[in-house]
N, C-alpha and C positions, 0 to 999 in steps of 0.2 A: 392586881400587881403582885401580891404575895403569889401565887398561885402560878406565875409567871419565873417569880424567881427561882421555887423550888424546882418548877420543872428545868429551867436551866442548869440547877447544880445535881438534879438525878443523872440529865445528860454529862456531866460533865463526870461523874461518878461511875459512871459507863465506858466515855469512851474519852476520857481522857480531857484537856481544857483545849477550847473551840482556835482553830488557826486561822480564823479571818474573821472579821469584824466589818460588816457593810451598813453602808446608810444610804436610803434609797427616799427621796424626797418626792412629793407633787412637783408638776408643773402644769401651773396654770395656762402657759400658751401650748402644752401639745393640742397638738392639730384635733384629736377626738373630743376635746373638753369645745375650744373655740368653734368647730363644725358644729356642736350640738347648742348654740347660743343663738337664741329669737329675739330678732329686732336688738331693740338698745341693749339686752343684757351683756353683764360680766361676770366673769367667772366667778366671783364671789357671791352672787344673785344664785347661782345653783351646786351649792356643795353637796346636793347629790348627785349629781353628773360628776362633779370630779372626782368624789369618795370612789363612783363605780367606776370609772377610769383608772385610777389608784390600785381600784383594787384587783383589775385587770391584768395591770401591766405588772406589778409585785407578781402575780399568779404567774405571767409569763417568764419573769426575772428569775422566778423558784425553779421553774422548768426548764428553762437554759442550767442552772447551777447543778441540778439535782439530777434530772434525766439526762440531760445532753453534757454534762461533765465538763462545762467551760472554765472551770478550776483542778478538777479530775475528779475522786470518785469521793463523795458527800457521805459521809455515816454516820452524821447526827445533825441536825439544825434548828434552831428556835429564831423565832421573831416577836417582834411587839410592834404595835402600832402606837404612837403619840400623836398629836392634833400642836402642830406649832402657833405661837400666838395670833400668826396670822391666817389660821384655820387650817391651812392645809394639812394633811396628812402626812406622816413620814416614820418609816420602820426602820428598826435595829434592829441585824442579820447576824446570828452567829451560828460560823459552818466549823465544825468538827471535818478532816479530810482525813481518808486512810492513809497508813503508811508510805506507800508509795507517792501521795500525791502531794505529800506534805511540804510546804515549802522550808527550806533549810538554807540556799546561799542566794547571792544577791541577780545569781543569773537567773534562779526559780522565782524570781521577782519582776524581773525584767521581760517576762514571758508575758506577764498579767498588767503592770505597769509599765505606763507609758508618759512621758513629760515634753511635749514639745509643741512650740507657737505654730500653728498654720502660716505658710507661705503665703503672704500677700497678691503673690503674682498668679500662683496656680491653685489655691483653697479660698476664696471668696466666700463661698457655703459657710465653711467652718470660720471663717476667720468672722463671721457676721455673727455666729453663733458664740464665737470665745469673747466676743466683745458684750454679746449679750449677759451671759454667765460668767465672763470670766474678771479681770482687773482690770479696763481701760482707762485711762491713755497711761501706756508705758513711755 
């Protein structure tokens, strides 16, 4: 963990203090952890099917942010992994963005952030899913 922190403050000594801050959780029902379950098990019966699920989808998550620029262009990043009480995985993402990508007003916000309930009538999908994760009954 030291070893963690220092490397975070050399980056931050480089390239200035990090402009995003992500947390990126397990889920025990994505489809590649529950596919890969025999007979009666559950996901807590194999925490290494979900660690390498985890650690899949973080690898894809770096690669969207880093190479494919779905924040803009990345020039410095660190992560950590923590194990939450109830086992699963889950990292804290800190992205340094250059100059230009940097966000500064509330509309460079709104580019990336999004706040709004699924339509009952036409999101059924999502609306099944925001009830899953999100605060039901409103």
């Amino acid at each position: 963990m030291q070893q963690n922190y220092q490397d975070a403050m050399a980056m931050v000594r480089k390239f200035g203090k990090p402009d995003l801050f992500l947390t990126f959780t397990c889920n025990p029902s994505w489809s590649e952890i529950l596919n890969s379950m025999e007979g009666v098990q559950r996901p807590e019966d194999r925490s290494d099917i979900f660690v390498r699920v985890f650690n899949m989808k973080l690898k894809e998550l770096l690669e969207d942010i880093c190479k494919h620029g779905i924040f803009g262009t990345v020039l410095a990043y660190i992560y950590v992994i923590e194990f939450q009480k109830r086992g699963l995985p889950h990292a804290h993402i800190l992205l340094t963005l250059d100059s230009e990508s940097k966000i500064r007003t509330k509309d460079d916000i709104d580019k990336f952030v999004s706040a709004e309930l699924p339509d009952p009538c036409t999101d059924l999908r999502l609306l099944d899913c925001d009830k899953m994760c999100g605060t039901w009954p409103m």
